[in-house]
C-alpha positions as CSV (number, residue, x, y, z in Angstrom):
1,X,27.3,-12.0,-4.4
2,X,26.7,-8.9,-2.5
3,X,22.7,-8.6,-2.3
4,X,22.4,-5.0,-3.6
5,X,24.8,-5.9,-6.6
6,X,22.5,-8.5,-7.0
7,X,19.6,-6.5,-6.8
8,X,21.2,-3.5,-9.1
9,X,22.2,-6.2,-11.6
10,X,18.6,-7.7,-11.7
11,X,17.1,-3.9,-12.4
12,X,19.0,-4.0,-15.3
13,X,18.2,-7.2,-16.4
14,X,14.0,-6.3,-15.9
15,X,14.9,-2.9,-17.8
16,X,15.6,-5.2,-20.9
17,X,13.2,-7.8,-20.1
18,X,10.7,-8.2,-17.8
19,X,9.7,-11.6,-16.2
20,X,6.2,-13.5,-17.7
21,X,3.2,-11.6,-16.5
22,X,1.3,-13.6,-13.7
23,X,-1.9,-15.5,-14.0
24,X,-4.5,-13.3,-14.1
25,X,-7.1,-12.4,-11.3
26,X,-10.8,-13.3,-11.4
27,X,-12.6,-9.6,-11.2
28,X,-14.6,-9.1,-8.4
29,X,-18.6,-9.0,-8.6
30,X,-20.8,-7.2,-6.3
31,X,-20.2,-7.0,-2.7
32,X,-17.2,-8.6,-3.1
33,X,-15.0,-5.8,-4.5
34,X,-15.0,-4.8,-0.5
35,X,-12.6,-6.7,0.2
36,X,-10.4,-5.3,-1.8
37,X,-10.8,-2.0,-0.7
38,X,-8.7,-0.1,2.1
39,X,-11.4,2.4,3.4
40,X,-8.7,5.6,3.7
41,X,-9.1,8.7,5.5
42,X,-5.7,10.7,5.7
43,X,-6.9,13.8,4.8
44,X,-4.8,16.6,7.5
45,X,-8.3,18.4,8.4
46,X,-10.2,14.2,8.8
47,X,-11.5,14.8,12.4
48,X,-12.5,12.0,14.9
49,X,-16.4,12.3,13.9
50,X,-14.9,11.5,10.2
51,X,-13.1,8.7,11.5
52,X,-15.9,7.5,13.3
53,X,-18.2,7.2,10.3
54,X,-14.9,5.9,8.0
55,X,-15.1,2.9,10.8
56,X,-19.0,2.5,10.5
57,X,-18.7,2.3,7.2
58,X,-16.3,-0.4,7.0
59,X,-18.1,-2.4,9.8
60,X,-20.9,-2.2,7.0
61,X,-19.6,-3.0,3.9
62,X,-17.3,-5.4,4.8
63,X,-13.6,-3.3,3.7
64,X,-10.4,-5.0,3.6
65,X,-9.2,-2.1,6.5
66,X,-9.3,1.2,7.8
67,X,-6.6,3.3,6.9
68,X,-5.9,6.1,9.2
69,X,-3.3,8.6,10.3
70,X,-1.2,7.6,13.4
71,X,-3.1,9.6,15.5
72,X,-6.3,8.2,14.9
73,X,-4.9,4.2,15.3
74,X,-6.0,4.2,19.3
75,X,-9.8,5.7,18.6
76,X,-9.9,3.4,15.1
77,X,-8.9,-0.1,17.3
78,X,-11.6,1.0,19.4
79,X,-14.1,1.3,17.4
80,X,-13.3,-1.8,15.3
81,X,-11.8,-4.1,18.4
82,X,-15.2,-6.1,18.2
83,X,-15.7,-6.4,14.6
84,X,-13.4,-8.4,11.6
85,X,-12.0,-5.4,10.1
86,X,-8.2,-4.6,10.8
87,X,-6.3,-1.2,11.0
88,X,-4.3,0.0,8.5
89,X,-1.8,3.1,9.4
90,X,1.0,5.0,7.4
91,X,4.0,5.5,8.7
92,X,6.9,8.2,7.8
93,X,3.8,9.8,5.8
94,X,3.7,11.7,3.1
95,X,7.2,12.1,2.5
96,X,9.0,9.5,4.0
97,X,12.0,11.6,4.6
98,X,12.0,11.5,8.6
99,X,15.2,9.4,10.3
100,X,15.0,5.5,9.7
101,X,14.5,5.3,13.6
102,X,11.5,7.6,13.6
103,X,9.7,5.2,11.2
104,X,10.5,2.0,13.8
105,X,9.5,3.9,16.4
106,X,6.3,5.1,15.1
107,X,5.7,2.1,13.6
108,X,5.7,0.2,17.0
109,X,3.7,3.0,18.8
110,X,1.0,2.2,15.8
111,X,1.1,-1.5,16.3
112,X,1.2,-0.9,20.6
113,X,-1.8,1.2,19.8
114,X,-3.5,-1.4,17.4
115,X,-2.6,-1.3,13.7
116,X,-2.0,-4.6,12.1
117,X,-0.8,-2.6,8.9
118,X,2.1,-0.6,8.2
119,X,1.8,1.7,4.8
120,X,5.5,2.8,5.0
121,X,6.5,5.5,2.6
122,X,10.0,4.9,1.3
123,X,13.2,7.6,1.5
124,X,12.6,8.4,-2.2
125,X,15.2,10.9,-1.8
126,X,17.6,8.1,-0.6
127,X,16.6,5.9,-3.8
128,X,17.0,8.5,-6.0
129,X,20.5,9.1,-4.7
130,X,21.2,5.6,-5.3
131,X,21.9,5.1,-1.4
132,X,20.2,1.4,-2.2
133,X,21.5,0.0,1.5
134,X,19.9,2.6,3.3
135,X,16.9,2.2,1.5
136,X,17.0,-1.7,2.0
137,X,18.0,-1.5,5.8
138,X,15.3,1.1,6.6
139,X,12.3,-1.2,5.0
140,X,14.1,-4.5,7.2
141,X,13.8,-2.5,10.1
142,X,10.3,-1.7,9.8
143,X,9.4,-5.3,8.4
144,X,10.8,-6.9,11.4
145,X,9.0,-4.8,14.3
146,X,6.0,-5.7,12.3
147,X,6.4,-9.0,11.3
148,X,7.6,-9.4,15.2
149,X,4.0,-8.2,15.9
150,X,2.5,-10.3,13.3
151,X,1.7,-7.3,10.9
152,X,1.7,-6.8,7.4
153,X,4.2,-3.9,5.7
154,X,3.2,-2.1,2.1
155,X,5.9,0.0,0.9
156,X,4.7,3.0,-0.4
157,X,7.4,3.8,-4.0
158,X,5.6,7.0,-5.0
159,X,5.8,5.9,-8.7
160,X,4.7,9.2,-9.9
161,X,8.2,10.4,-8.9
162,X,10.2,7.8,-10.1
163,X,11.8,6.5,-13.7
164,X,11.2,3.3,-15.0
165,X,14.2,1.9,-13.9
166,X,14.0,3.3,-9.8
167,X,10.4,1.9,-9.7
168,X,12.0,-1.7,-10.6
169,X,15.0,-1.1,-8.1
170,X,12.1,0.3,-5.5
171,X,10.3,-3.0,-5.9
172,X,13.3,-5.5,-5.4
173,X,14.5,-3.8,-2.7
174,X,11.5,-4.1,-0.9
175,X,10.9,-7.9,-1.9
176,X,14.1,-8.3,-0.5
177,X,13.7,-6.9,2.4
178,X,10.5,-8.8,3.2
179,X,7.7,-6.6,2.9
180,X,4.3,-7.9,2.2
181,X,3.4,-5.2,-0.5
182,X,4.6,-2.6,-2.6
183,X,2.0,0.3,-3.0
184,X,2.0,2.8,-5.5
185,X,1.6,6.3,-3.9
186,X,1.0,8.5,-0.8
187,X,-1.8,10.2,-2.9
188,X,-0.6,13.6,-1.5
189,X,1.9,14.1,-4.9
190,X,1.6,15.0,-8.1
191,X,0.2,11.6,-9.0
192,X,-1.4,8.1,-8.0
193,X,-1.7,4.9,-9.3
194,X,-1.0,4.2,-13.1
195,X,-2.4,0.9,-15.2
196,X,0.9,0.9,-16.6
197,X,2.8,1.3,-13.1
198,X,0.4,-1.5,-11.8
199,X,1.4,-4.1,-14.5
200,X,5.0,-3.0,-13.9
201,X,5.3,-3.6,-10.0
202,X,3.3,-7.0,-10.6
203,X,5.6,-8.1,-13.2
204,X,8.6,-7.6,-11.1
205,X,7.0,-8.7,-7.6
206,X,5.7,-11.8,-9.3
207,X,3.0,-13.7,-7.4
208,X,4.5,-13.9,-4.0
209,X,3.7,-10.3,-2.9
210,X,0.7,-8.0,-2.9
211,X,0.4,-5.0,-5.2
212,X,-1.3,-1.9,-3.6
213,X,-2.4,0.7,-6.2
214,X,-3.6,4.5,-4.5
215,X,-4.2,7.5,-5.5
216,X,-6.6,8.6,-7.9
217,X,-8.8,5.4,-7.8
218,X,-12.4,6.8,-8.0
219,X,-14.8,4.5,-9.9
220,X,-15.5,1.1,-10.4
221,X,-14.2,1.6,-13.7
222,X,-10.7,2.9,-12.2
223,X,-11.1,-0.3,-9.4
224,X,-11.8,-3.0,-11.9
225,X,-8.9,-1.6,-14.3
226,X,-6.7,-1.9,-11.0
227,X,-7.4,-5.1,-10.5
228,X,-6.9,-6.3,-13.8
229,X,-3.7,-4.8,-14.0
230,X,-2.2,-7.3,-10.7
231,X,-3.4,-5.0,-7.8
232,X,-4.7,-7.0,-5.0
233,X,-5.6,-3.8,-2.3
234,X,-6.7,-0.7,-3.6
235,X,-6.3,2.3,-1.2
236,X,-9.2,5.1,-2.0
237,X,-11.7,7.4,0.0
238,X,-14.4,6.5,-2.2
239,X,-15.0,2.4,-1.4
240,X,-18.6,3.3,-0.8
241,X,-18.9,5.1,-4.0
242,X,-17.3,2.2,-6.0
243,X,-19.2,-0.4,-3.7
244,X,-22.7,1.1,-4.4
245,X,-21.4,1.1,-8.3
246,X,-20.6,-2.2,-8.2
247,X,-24.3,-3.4,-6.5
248,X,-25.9,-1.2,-9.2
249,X,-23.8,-2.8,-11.6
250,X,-24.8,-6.4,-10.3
251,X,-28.3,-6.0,-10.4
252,X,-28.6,-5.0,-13.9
C-alpha cells in the first residue's frame, strides 16, 4: 500500500479512535525540570549580549539546549563548545513557507556551524492543501542531512492553525518520515502549546518519539501540566523563571 494512502487512511482511523494513551511520566522535582527545558531566545531584536547570557544561563542550570536563530548557531557553539549543553536551531522559521531546498541548505549550514538540533517548521500551507508528499519529502530531506550529522529533527505542526484531523495527519507524516519530534508551535502565531494538543500528538506518536510543547509555557504550573500531558522537551524563554519555581517549590 502506497504510504500516504496509508497514512491518510490511519488519520481517519485516529479521528474515530485514538490509540491507548502511553504510560505516564514521572514529574520532575527540583533541579531536574532543567533538563527538560530548551532555553529559547528567537526573539527578532535578541542581540549577541542576549545570547551570551541565554548560554550562561544554560551552562548554569543545566538546560536540555540552547535554542537560537540561525545566525546566532556559530557564536552559541562557541560559547557552549566546552560545556555539556547542545544547540538547538530552527530552521524555515516562523513560517515554514520557504523552498524545500532552502530548509536542507540551512539546515546543513546550522549543523556545519554547530547545531545538533533542527526545530523545522512544517509547509502548513502545503498540509493544509493536502499536498501530503510534499510535506512528507520535505521533512525526509531535512531528517537525513541531520541524521547524516547525527542530529536530532523536531517538526514544528503549529497546532494552533490546524484541525483536529491535520494535527493527526501532521504527526504521522512526520513519524514517517523519521523525525525525532513533533513540536507544537513556532510561538510567533496566534497560539502555543495546548494540554489538549499535547495529549493528542502523544497519543498518535506513541512512545517512540518525543513530544515538544512551545509557546505560551510560562510557569511551573504550565511546565508540569506539559509534562503530564506526554511532553518530553518544553521550548520557553522563561526556564530560569520555572527553575527558580521549582527550587522554591522543593524546599517547602
Amino acid at each position: 500500500m502506497d504510504l500516504l494512502v496509508e497514512l491518510l487512511e490511519k488519520s481517519e482511523a485516529y479521528l474515530q479512535e485514538l490509540p491507548p494513551a502511553t504510560p505516564p511520566q514521572r514529574l520532575p522535582l527540583g533541579r531536574e525540570i532543567a533538563a527538560w527545558i530548551d532555553h529559547t531566545l528567537l526573539r527578532p531584536e535578541a542581540t549577541a549580549t542576549q545570547v551570551k547570557t541565554l548560554c550562561e544561563e544554560a551552562k548554569q542550570y543545566g538546560f536540555a539546549s540552547v535554542c537560537v536563530n540561525p545566525a546566532f548557531v556559530h557564536l552559541a557553539a562557541g560559547l557552549l563548545a566546552e560545556s555539556k549543553v547542545p544547540v538547538c536551531v530552527v530552521v524555515g522559521f516562523p513560517l515554514g513557507a520557504t523552498l524545500p531546498i532552502l530548509k536542507v541548505v540551512e539546515t546543513l549550514a546550522c549543523l556545519n556551524a554547530g547545531a545538533v538540533e533542527i526545530d523545522m517548521v512544517m509547509n502548513v500551507g502545503a498540509l493544509k492543501g493536502e499536498a501530503y508528499g510534499q510535506v512528507l519529502n520535505e521533512i525526509q530531506s531535512v531528517v537525513q542531512v541531520a541524521h547524516n550529522q547525527r542530529a536530532i529533527v523536531k517538526v514544528i505542526l503549529e497546532t494552533c492553525l490546524l484541525t483536529r484531523r491535520e494535527k493527526i495527519l501532521a504527526c504521522l507524516i512526520s513519524k514517517a518520515a523519521g523525525a525525532d519530534f513533533v513540536k507544537t508551535s513556532t510561538g510567533f502565531n496566534a497560539g502555543g502549546a495546548t494540554v489538549e494538543d499535547v495529549q493528542l500528538m502523544r497519543r498518535v506518536v506513541g512512545s517512540e518519539m518525543g513530544v515538544k510543547a512551545s509557546g505560551g509555557i510560562r510557569t511551573l504550573t504550565d511546565a508540569l501540566a506539559m509534562i503530564e500531558a506526554g511532553a518530553t522537551r518544553l521550548g520557553t524563554s522563561a526556564g530560569v523563571r520555572i527553575l527558580q519555581e521549582a527550587l522554591a517549590r522543593e524546599s517547602e
